[in-house]
C-alpha positions in Angstrom: 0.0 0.0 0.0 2.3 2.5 1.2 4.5 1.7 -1.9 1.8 2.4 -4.3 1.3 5.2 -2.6 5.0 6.8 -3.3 4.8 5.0 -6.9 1.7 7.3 -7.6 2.9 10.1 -6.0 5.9 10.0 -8.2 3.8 9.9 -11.1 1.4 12.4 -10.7 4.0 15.1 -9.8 6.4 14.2 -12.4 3.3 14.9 -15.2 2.1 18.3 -13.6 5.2 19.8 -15.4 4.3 18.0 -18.6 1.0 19.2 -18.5 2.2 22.4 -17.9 4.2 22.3 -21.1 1.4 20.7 -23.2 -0.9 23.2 -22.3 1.4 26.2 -22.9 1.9 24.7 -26.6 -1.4 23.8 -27.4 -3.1 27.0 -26.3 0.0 28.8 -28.3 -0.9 26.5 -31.9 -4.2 27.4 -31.2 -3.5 31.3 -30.8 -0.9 30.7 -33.8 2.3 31.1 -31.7 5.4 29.7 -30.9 4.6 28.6 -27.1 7.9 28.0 -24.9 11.3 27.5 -27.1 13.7 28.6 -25.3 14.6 26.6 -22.5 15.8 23.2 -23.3 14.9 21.7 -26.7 11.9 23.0 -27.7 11.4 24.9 -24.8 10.5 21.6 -23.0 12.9 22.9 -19.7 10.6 25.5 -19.6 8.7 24.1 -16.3 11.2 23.5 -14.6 12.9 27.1 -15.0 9.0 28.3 -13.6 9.4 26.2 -10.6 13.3 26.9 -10.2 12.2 30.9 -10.1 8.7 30.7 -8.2 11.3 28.2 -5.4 13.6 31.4 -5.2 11.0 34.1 -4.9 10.6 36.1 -1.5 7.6 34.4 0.7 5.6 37.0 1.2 2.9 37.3 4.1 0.7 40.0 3.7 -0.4 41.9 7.3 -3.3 40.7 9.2 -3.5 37.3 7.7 -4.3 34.4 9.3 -0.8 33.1 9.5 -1.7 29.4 10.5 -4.7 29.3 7.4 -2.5 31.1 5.3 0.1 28.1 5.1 -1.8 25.4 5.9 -4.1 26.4 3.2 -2.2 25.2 0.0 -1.1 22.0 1.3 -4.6 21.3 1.8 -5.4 21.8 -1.5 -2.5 19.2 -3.0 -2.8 16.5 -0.5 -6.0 15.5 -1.0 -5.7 15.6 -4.8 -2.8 12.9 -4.7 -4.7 10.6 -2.4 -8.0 10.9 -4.6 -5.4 9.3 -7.6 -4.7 6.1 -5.2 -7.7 4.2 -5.7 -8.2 4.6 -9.6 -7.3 1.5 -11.3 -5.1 2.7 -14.0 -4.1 -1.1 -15.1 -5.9 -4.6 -14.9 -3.7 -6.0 -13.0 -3.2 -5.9 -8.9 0.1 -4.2 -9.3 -1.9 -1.2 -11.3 -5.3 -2.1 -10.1 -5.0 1.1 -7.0 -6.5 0.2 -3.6 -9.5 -1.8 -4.4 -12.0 -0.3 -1.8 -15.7 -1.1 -2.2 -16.4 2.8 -2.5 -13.6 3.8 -4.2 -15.8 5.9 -5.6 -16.8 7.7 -3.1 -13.5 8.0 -2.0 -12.5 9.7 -4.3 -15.1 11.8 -5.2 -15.0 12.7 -1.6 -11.3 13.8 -1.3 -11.3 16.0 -4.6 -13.6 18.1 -3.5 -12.0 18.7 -0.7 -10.1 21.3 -2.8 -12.9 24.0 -2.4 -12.2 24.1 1.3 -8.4 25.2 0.6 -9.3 27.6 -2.1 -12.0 29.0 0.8 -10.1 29.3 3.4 -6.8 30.4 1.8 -8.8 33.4 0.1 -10.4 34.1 3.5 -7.1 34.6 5.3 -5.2 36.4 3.0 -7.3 39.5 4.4 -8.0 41.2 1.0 -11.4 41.5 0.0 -10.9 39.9 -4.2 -9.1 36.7 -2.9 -12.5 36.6 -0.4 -14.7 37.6 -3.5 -12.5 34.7 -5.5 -13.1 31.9 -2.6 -17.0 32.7 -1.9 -17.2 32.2 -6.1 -15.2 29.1 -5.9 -17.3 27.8 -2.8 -21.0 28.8 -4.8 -19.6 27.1 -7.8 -18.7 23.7 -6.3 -21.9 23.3 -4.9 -23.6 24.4 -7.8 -21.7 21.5 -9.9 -21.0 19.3 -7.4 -24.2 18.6 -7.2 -25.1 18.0 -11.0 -21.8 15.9 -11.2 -23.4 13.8 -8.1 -26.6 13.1 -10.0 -24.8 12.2 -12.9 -22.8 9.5 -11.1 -26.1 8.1 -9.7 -27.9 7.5 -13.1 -24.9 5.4 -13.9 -24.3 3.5 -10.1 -28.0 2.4 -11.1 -26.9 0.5 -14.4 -23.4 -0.5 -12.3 -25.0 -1.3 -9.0 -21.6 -1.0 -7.3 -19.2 1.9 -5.8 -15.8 -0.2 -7.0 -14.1 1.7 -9.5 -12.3 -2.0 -10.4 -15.6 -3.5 -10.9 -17.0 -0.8 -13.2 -14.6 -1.1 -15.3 -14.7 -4.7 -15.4 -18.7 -4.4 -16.8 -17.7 -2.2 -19.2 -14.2 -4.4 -20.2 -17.4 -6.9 -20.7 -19.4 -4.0 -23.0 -16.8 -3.7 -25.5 -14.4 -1.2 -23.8 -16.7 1.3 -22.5 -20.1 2.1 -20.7 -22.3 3.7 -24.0 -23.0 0.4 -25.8 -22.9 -3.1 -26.2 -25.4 -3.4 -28.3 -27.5 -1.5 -26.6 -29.1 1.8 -28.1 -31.0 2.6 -24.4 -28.1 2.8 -22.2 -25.7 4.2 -25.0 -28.3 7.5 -25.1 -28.4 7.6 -20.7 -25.1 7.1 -20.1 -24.1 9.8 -23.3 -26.2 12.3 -20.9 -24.5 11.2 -18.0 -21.2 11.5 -19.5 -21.6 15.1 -20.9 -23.1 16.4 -17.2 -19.9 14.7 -15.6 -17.5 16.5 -18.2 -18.8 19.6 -17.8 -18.9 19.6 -14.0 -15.6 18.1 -14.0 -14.3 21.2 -15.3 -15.8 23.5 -13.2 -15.0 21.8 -10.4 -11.3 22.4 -11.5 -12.0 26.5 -11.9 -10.7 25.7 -15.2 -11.8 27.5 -18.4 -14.9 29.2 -19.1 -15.7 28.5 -15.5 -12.9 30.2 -14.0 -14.5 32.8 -12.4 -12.6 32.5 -9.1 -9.5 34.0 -10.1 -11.3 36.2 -12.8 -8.5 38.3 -13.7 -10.3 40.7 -15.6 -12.7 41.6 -12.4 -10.4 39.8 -8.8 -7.0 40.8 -10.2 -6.2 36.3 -9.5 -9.2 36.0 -7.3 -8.4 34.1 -4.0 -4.4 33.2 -4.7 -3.6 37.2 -5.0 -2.2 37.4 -2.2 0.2 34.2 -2.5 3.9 33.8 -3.5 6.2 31.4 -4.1 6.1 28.1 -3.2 2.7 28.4 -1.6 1.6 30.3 -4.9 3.0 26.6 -6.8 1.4 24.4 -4.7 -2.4 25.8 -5.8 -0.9 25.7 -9.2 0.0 22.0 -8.9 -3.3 21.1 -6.9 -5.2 22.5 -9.9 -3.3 19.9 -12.3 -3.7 17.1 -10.6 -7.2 17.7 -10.0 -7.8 17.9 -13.8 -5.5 14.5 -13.9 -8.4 13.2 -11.6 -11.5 14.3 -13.2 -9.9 12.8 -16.3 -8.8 9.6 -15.1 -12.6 9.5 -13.5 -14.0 10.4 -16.7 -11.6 7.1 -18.1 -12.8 4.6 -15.7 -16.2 5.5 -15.5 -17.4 5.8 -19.1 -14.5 5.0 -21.6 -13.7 1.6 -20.2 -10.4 2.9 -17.6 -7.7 0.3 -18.8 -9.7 -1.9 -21.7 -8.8 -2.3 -25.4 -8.2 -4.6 -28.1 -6.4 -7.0 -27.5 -6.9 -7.4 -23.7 -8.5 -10.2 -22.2 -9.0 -10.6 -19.3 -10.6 -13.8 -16.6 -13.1 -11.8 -14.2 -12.5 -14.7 -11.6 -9.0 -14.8 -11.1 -7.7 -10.8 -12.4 -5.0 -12.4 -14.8 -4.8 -11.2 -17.9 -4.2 -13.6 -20.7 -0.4 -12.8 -22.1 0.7 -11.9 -18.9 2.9 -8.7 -18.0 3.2 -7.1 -21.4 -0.8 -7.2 -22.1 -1.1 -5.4 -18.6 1.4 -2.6 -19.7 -0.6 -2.5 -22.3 -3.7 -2.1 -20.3 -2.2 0.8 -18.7 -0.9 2.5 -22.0 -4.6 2.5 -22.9 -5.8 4.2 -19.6 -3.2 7.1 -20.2 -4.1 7.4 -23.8 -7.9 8.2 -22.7 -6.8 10.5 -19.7 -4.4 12.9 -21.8 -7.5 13.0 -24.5 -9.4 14.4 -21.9 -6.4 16.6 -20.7 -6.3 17.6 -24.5 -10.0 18.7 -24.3 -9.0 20.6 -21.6 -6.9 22.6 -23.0 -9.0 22.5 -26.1 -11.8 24.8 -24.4 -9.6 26.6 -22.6 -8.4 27.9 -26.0 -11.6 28.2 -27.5 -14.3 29.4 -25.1 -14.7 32.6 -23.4 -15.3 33.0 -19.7 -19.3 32.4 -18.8 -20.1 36.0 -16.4 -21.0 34.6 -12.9 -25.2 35.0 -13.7 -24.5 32.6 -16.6 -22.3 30.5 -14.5 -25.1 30.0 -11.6 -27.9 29.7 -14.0 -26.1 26.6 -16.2 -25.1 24.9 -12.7 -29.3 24.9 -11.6 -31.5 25.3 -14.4 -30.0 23.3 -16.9 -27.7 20.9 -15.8 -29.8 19.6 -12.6 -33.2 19.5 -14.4 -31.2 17.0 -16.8 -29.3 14.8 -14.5 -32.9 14.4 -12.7 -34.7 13.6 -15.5 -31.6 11.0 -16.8 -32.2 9.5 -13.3 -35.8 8.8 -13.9 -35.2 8.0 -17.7 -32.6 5.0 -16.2 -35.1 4.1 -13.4 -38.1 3.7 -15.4 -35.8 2.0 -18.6 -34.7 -0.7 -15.1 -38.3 -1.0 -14.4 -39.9 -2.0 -17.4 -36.7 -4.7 -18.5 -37.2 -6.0 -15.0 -41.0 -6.3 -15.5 -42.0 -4.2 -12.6 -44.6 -2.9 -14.0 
């Protein structure tokens, strides 16, 4: 356990600066520019100059803070975003399979949303009124989303029936590699509902891109990390990355099948794959295939959307996307209750 642990903390930290990179040249080929080229071969030493300079800038604490909550605040916002990653089975194997809760889940739902209370509290102590403006945003907008994201999960727990991440993606490595189909027109069309909900909360859950209204810089100068520097500054930065690494990797497992592809079969009884080692690497070459296409569409909107003004942004989260999840929720119940002859 506690190796896995450090594995996947390795891993995740070692592809926030290569995220960092990708989404500097992507939104730069998308704005026709260059992007970073000067650092390293094309510019690819460019993240690690950023976090050489932000290590070596002067910590700053701005007067009447709440020292403790001030520094406190972004560790609390990276911690829980690496444990969220330990329980997503990014391999079909038990060497890649995570920790193999029953509500996995829920466990990781759970932890990254724990984010909002770091973004909260860290713009609360700062004592300056736009990182307060920023966090009060940031908490209205979780629950907005958090909420529709919830109800999205539920229409799909109802065709699942389980809170194991291993064994959801084990019905859908059954399915034909993901959650839509298997012949089956009816729970393609609810899940394809459930799946755009979840996408679109998943991103503003992150405060990414046109939901990033809570470090608006247009309006909050950088809304509720104004007032942070250096290393404390990097550590939101980070959080923010390896919450979008979780909403993808979510996104994976859930509804695009997590580690399956061709060529992978595997015995639900005993968890071997057939082919042995090289079939599970490939299991896991899949799964990180899917997650940076979702990282790609992140960057994607980012590029192409502007941001929604906060009335839009409130109104999307309840009168749209709610209504819909709640009336996916009822579409999958009824759809269970006639094939199960309830009626």
């Amino acid at each position: 356990m506690a190796l896995r642990v450090f594995v996947i903390f390795f891993v995740v930290m070692n592809l926030v600066p290569l995220l960092i990179y990708l989404e500097r040249k992507v939104v730069a080929h998308f704005q026709m520019r260059i992007g970073p080229n000067r650092v390293g071969p094309a510019g690819m030493l460019q993240p690690i100059a950023d976090a050489v300079k932000l290590m070596m800038k002067e910590d700053i604490m701005p007067t009447g803070a709440d020292r403790v909550i001030y520094t406190i605040a972004p560790m609390m916002s990276i911690i829980p975003a690496i444990l969220a990653c330990v329980v997503i089975p990014f391999g079909p194997t038990w060497w890649t399979r995570g920790t193999d809760l029953n509500h996995s889940l829920l466990f990781s739902l759970a932890l990254s949303s724990l984010s909002v209370y770091a973004i909260t509290l860290g713009g609360w102590a700062s004592n300056n009124k736009y990182s307060l403006m920023g966090a009060l945003r940031a908490s209205a907008q979780m629950i907005s989303y958090e909420l529709g994201m919830g109800l999205a999960i539920i229409s799909l727990l109802m065709v699942t029936q389980t809170l194991s991440l291993s064994k959801i993606v084990e019905q859908q490595h059954l399915y034909g590699w993901n959650i839509f189909g298997g012949g089956d027109p009816v729970r393609a069309i609810t899940m394809i509902i459930a799946f755009g909900i979840y996408i679109i909360c998943g991103i503003a859950e992150t405060n990414r891109a046109p939901f990033d209204l809570a470090e608006a810089e247009s309006e909050l100068v950088a809304g509720f990390h104004t007032e942070y520097s250096s290393f404390k500054f990097a550590m939101f930065f980070m959080a923010e990355y390896i919450n979008m690494i979780v909403i993808s990797a979510l996104a994976t497992t859930l509804f695009f099948g997590g580690w399956s592809g061709p060529g992978i079969s595997l015995d639900t009884a005993t968890g071997n794959v057939a082919g042995g080692w090289p079939f599970a690497l490939l299991g896991v070459v899949y799964f990180l295939i899917k997650v940076f296409a979702f990282l790609y569409l992140y960057f994607w909107i980012r590029a192409s959307l502007p941001r929604f003004r906060y009335d839009q942004l409130m109104n999307f989260g309840w009168k749209r996307l709610v209504p819909l999840s709640l009336a996916n929720i009822f579409l999958v119940g009824m759809i269970i209750a006639w094939r199960s002859n309830w009626f």
